[in-house]
C-alpha positions in Angstrom: 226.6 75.9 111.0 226.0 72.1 111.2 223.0 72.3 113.2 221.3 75.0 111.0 222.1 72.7 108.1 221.1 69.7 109.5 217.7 72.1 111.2 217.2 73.0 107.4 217.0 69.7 106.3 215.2 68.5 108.8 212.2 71.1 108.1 212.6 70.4 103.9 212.3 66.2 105.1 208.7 67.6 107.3 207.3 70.3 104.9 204.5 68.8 102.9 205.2 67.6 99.3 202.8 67.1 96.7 204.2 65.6 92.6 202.4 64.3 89.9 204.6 60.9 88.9 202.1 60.0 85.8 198.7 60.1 84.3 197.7 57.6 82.3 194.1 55.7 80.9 193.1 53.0 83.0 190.0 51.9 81.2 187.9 52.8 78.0 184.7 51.7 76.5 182.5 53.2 73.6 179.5 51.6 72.7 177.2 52.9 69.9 174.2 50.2 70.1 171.9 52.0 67.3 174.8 52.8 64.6 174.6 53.3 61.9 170.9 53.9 61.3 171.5 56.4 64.4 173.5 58.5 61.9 170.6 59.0 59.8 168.0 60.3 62.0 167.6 64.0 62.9 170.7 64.7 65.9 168.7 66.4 68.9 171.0 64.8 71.9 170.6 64.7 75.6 173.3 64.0 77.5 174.1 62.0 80.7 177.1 62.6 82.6 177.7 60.2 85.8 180.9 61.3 87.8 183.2 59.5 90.2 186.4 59.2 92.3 188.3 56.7 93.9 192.2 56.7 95.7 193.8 54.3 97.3 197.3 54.2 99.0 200.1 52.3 96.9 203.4 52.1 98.5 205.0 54.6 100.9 203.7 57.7 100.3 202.4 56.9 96.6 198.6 57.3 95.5 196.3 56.4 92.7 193.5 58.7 92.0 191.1 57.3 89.3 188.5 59.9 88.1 185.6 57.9 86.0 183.2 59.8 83.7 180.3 57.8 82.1 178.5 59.5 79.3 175.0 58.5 77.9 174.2 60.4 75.4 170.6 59.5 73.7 168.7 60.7 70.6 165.0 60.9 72.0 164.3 58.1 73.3 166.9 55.9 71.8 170.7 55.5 73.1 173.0 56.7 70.9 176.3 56.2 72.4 178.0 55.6 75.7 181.5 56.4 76.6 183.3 55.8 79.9 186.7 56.8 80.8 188.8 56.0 83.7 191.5 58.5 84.4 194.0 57.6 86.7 197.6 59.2 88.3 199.9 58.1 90.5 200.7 61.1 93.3 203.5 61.6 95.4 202.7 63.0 98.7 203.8 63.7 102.0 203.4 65.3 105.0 199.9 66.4 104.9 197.7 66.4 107.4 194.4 64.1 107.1 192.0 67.2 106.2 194.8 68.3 104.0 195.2 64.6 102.6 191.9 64.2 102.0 191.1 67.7 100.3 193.8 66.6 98.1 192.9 63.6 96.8 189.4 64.6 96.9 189.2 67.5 95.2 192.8 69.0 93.7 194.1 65.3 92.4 190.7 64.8 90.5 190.9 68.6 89.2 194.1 67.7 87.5 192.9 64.5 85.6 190.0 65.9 84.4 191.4 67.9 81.3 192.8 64.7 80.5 189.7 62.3 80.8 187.8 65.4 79.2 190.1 65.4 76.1 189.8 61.2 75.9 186.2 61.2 76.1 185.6 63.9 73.1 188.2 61.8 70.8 186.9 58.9 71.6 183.3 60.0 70.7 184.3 62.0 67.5 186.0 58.5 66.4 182.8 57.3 66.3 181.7 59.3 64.1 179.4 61.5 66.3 179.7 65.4 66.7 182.6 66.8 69.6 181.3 66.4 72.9 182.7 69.6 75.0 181.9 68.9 78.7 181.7 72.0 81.2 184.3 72.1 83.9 183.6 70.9 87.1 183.8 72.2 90.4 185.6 69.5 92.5 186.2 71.3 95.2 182.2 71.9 95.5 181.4 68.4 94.9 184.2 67.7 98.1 182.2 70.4 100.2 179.3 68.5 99.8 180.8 65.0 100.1 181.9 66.1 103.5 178.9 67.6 104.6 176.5 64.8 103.6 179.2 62.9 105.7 179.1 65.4 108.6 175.1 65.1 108.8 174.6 61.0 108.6 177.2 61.0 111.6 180.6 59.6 109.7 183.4 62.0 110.0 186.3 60.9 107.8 185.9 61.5 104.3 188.0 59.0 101.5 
């Protein structure tokens, strides 16, 4: 019984593990250069959204995912705000194999900040007095697909 016990724990110490330890805001900045006379002209926005993602390794088997979203939002011709958030978590994982790793920091880590960056950026922008700004979901594992395969075809093979 010994060695299924210590078999069994031997497997549960291999298996891969994957846990969210905290999500937090690592940097914020809202700039409205043409308020207030902004608020007085007639509101026809276009919007700019610049995305991006970044890991790196802490200690042991710890990892910080930081998912940036940079909005420009201008009123014609004329800038009427930009907001830029940098979402961050720190991830637990283990046991994965480096497709697997990668995938997941990639793609799955970034999917699960963001809601959160999402929900910063349309406070932020409604504090400054300008209407909600609701931004589609994104694909991550799409954007991943294509990271890797832009890789593939210039010749690298590792994706980060």
């Amino acid at each position: 019984m010994t060695d299924q016990q210590n078999t069994a724990a031997t497997e549960a110490e291999s298996a891969p593990q994957f846990s969210l330890q905290r999500i937090y805001v690592r940097d914020l900045s809202f700039e409205a250069p043409k308020s207030p006379a902004i608020f007085r002209q007639q509101w026809e926005p276009s919007v700019g959204l610049d995305l991006n993602t970044r890991q790196k390794t802490l200690e042991d088997d710890f990892h910080e995912v930081v998912l940036t979203l940079s909005v420009t939002v201008k009123n014609g011709d004329e800038v009427a705000f930009i907001a830029e958030v940098q979402q961050a978590g720190i991830f637990l994982i283990k046991n994965l194999d480096p497709a697997s790793m990668s995938h997941t920091l990639g793609a799955f880590c970034p999917n699960i900040l963001f809601p959160y960056a999402r929900e910063t950026l349309d406070s932020l922008v409604t504090r400054g007095s300008f209407p909600a700004l609701m931004l589609a979901p994104v694909n991550f594992d799409a954007l991943y697909a294509q990271e890797v395969q832009r890789l593939q075809e210039g010749g690298s093979q590792t994706v980060q």
